[in-house]
C-alpha atoms as an extended CHARMM CRD file, in Angstrom:
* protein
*
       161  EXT
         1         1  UNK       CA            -10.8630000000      -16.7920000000       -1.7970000000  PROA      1               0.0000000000
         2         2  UNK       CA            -12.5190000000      -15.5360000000       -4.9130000000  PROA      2               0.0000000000
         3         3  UNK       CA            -12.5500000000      -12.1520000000       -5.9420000000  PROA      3               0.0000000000
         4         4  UNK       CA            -12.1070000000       -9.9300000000       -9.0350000000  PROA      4               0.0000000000
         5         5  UNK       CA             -8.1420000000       -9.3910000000       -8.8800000000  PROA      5               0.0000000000
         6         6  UNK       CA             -7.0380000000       -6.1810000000      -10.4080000000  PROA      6               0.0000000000
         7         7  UNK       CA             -3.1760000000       -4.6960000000      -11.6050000000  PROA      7               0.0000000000
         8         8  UNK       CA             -3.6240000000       -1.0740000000      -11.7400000000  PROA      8               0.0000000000
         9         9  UNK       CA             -1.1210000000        1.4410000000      -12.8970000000  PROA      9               0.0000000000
        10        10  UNK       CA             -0.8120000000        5.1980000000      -11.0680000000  PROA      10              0.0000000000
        11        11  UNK       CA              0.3260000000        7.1510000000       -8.3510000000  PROA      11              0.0000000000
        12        12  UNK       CA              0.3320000000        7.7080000000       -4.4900000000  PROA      12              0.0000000000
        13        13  UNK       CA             -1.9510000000       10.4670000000       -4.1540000000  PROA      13              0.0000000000
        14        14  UNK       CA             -1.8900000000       10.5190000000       -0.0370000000  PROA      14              0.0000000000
        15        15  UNK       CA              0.6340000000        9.5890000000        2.4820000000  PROA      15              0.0000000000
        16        16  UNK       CA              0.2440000000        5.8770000000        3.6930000000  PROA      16              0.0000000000
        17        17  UNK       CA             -1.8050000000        5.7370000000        6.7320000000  PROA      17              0.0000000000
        18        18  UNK       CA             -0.4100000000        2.7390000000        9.1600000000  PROA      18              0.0000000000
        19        19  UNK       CA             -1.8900000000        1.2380000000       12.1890000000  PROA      19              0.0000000000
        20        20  UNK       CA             -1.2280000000       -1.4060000000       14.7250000000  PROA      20              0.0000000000
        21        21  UNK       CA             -4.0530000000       -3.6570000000       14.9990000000  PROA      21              0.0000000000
        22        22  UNK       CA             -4.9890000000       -6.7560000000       17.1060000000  PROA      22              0.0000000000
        23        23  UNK       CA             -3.9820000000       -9.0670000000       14.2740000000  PROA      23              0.0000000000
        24        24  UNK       CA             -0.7900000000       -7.0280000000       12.5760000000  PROA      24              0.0000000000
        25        25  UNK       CA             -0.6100000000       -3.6990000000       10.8310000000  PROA      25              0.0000000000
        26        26  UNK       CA             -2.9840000000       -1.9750000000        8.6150000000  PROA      26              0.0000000000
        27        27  UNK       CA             -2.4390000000        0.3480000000        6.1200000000  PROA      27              0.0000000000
        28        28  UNK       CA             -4.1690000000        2.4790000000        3.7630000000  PROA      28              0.0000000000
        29        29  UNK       CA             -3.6170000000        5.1030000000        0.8580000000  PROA      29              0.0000000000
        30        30  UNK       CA             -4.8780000000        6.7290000000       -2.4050000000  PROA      30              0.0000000000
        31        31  UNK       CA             -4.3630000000        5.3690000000       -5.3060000000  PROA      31              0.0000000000
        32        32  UNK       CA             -4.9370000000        7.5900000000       -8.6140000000  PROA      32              0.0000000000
        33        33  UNK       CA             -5.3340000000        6.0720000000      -11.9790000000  PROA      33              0.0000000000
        34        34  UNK       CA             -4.6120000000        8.6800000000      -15.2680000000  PROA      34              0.0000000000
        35        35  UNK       CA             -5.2980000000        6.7200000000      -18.9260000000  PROA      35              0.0000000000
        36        36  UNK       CA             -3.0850000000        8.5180000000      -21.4700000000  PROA      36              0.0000000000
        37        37  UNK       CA             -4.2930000000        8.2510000000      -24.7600000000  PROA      37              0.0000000000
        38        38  UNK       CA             -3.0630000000        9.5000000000      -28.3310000000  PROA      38              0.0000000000
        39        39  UNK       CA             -5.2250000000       12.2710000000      -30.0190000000  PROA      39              0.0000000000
        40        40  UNK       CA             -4.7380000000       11.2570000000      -33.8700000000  PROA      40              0.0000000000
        41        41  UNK       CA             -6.1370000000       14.5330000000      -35.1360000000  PROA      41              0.0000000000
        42        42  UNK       CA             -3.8430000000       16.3960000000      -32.9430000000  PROA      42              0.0000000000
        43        43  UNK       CA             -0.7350000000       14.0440000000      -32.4690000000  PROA      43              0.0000000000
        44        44  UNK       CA             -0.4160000000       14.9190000000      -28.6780000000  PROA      44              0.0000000000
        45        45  UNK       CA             -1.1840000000       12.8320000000      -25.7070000000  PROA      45              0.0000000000
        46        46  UNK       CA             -3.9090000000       13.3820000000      -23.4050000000  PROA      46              0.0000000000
        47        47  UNK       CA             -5.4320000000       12.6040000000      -19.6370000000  PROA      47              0.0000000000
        48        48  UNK       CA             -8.1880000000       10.5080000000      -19.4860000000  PROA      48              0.0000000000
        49        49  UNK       CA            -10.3990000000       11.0990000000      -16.4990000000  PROA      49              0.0000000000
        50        50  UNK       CA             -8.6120000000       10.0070000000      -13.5340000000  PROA      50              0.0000000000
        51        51  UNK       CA             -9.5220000000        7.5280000000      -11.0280000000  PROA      51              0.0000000000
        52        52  UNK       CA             -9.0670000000        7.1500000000       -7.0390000000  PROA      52              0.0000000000
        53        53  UNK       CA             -9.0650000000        3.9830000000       -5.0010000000  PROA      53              0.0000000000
        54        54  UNK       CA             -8.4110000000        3.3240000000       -1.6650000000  PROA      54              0.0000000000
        55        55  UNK       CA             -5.9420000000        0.8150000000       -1.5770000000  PROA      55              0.0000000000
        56        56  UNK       CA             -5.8780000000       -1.7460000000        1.5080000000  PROA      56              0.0000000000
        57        57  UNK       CA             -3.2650000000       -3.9770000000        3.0700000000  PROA      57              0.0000000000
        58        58  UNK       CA             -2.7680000000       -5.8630000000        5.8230000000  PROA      58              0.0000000000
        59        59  UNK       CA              0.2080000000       -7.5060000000        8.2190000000  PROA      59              0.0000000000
        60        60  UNK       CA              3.9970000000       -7.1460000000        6.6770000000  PROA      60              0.0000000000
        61        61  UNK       CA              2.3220000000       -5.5570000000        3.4140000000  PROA      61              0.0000000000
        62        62  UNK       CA              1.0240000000       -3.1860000000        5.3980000000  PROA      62              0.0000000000
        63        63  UNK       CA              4.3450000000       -2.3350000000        7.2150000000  PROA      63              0.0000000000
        64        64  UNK       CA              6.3310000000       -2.2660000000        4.1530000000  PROA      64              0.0000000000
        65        65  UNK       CA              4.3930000000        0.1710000000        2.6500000000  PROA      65              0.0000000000
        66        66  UNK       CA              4.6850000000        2.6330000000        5.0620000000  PROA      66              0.0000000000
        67        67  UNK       CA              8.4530000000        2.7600000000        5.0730000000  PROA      67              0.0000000000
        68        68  UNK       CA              8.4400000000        2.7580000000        1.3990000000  PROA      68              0.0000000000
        69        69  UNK       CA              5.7660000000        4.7690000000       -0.2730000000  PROA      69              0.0000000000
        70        70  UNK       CA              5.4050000000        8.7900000000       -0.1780000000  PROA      70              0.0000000000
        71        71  UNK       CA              2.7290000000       10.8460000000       -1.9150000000  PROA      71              0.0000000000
        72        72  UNK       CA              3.3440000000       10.8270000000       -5.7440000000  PROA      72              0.0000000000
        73        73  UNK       CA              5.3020000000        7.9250000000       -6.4470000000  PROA      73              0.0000000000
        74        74  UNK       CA              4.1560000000        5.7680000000       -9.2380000000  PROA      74              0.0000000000
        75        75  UNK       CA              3.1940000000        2.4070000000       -7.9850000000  PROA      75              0.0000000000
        76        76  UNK       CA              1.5820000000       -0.5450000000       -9.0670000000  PROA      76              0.0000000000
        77        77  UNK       CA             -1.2130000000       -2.2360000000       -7.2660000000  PROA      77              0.0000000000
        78        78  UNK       CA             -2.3910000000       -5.9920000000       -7.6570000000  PROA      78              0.0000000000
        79        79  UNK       CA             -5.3040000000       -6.8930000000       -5.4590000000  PROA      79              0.0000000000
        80        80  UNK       CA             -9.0570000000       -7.7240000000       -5.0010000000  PROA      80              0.0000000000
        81        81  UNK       CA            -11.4480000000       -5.0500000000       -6.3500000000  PROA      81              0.0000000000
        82        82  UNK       CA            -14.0590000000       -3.8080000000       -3.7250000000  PROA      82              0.0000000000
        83        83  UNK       CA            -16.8780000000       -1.6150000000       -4.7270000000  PROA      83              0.0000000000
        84        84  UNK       CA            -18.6320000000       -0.5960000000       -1.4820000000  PROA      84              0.0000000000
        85        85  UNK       CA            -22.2100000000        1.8410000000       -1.8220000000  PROA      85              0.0000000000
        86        86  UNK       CA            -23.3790000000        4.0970000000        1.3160000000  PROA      86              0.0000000000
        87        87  UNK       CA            -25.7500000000        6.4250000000        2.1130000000  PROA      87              0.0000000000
        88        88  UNK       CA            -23.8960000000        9.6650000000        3.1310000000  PROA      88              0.0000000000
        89        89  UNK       CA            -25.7220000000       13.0430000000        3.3800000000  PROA      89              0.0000000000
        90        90  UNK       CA            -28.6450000000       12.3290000000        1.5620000000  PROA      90              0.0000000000
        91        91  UNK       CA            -27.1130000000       10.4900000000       -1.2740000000  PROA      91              0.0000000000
        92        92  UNK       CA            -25.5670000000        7.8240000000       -2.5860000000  PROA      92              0.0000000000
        93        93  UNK       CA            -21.9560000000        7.4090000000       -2.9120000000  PROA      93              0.0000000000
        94        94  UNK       CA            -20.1090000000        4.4220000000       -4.8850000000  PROA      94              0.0000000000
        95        95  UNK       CA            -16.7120000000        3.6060000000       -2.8420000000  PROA      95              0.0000000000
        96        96  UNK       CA            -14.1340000000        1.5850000000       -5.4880000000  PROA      96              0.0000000000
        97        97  UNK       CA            -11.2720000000       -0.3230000000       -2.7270000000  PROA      97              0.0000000000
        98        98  UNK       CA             -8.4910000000       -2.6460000000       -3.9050000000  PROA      98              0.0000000000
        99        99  UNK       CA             -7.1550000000       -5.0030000000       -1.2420000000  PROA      99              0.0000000000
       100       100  UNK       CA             -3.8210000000       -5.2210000000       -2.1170000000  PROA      100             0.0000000000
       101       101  UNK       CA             -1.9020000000       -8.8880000000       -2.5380000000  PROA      101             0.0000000000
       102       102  UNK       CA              1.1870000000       -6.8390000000       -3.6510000000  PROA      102             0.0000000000
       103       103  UNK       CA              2.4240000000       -3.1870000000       -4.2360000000  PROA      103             0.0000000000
       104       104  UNK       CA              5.6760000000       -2.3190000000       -5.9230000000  PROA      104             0.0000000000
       105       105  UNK       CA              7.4330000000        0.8560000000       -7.7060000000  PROA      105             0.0000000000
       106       106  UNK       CA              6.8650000000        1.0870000000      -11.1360000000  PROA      106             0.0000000000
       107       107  UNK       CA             10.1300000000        0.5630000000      -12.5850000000  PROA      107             0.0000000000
       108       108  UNK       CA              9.0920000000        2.3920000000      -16.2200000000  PROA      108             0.0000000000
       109       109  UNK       CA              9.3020000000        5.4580000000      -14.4180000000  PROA      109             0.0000000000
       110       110  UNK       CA             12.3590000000        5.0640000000      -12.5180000000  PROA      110             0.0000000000
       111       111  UNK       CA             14.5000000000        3.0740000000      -10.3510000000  PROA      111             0.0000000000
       112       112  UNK       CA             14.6410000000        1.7170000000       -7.1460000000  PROA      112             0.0000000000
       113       113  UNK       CA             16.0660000000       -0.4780000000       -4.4390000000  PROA      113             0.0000000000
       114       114  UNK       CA             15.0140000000       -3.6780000000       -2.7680000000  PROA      114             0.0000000000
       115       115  UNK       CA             15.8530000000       -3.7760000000        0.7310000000  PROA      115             0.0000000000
       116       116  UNK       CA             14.6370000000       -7.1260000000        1.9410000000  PROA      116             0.0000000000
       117       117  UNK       CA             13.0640000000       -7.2350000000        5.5410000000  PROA      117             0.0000000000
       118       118  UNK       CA             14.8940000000       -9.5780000000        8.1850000000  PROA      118             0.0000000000
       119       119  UNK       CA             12.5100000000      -11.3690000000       10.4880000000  PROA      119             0.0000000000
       120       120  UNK       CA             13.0360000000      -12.5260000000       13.8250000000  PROA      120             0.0000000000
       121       121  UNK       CA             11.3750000000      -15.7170000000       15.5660000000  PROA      121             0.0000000000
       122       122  UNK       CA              8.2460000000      -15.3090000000       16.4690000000  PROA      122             0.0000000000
       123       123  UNK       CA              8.5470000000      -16.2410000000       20.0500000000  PROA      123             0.0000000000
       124       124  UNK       CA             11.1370000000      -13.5570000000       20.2130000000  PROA      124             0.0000000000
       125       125  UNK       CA              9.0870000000      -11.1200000000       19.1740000000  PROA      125             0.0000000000
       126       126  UNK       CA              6.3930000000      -11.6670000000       21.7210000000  PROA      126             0.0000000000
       127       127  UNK       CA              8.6720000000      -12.0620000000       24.4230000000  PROA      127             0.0000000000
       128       128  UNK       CA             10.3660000000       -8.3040000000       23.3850000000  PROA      128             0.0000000000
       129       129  UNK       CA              6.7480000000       -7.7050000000       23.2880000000  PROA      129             0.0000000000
       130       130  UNK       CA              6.2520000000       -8.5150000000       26.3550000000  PROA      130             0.0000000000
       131       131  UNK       CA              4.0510000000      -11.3620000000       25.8640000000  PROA      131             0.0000000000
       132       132  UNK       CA              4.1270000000      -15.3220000000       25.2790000000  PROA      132             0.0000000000
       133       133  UNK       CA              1.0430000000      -15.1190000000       22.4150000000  PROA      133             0.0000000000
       134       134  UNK       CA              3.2340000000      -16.7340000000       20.0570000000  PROA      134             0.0000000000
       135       135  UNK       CA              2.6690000000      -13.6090000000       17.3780000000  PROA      135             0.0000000000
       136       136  UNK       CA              2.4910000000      -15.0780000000       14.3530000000  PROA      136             0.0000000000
       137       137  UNK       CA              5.2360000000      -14.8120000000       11.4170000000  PROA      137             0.0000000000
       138       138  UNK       CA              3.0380000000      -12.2210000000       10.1900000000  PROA      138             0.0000000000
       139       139  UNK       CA              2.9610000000      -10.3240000000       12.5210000000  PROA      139             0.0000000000
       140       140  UNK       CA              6.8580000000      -10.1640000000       13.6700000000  PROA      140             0.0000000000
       141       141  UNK       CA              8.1430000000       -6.7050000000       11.5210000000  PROA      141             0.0000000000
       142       142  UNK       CA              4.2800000000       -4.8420000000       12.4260000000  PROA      142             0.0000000000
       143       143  UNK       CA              5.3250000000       -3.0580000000       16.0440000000  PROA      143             0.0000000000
       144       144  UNK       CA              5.8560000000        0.4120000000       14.7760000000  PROA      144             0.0000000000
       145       145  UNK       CA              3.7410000000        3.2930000000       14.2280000000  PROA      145             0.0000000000
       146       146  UNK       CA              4.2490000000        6.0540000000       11.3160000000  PROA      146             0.0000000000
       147       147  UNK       CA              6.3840000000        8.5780000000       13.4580000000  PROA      147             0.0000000000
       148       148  UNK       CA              8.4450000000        5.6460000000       15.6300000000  PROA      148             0.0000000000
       149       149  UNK       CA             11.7940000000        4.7160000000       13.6900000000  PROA      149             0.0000000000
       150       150  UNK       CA             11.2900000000        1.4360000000       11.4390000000  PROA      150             0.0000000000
       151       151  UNK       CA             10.9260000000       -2.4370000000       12.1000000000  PROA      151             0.0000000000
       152       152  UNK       CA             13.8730000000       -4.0940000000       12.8600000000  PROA      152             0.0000000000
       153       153  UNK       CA             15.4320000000       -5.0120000000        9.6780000000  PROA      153             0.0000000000
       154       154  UNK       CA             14.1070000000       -1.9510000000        7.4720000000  PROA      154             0.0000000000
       155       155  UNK       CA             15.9390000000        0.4240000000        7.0110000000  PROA      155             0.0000000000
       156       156  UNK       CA             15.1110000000        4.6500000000        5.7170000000  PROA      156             0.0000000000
       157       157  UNK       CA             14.4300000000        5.3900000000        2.8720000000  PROA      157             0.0000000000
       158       158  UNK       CA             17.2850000000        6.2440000000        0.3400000000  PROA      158             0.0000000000
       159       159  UNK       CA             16.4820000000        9.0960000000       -2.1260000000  PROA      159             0.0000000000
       160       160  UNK       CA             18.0740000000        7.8940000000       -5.9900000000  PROA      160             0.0000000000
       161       161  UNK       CA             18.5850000000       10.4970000000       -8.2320000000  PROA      161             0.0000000000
């Protein structure tokens, strides 16, 4: 599929949002984009105007996100750029989204650990499920919601200082 792709460098600025879908998880969040630039007549850095995107993902993207991201953390986001226009209250509003391919920590700001998700077989899965769908691979570590305890194989986060 062809697309714009897009590697953008900021900070959770909501919680993720996860649901269970038809097809696998879905998740959403905030993404907020600060440019810091160097002020030669003044020698300090500054903000730039910050920007917000929604940022999208889908299946075991989607579920790893929301046992690893909080509000805050800097991330970065590689994905398809979106740019949606509605009609809302009499005007015109420009939405910028960012599908995301992948979403990781941004290890220039700190450090963190890789806990790597163990699948299960996908006809186990439907048949703890309680159905013989054959759920795709996909599909296998999306069953929980935000407040239920995480997928099989993920485990809490672990706060490094």
């Amino acid at each position: 599929m062809n697309g714009t792709m897009v590697t953008l460098v900021g900070n959770a600025a909501t919680a993720v949002e996860f649901r269970e879908t038809a097809t696998g998880g879905m998740a959403r969040f905030r993404f907020a984009v600060t440019p810091r630039r160097r002020d030669r007549e003044t020698q300090l850095w500054t903000d730039g105007p910050t920007s917000f995107y929604t940022v999208w993902a889908w299946r075991t993207l989607a579920t790893n996100l929301a046992a690893s991201v909080a509000i805050g953390e800097p991330l970065v986001v590689h994905g398809r750029l979106k740019i949606r226009e509605e009609e809302r209250d009499g005007g015109r509003r420009t939405f910028v989204d960012v599908e995301a391919v992948a979403v990781g920590h941004d290890l220039s700001r700190g450090t963190s650990a890789f806990r790597r998700v163990v699948r299960t077989e996908p006809a186990l899965t439907s048949a703890l499920r309680g159905g013989t769908d054959g759920a795709s691979e996909d599909d296998s570590g999306a069953s929980r919601g935000l407040s239920e305890a995480p997928a099989e194989g993920v485990t809490e986060r672990a706060a490094v200082s």
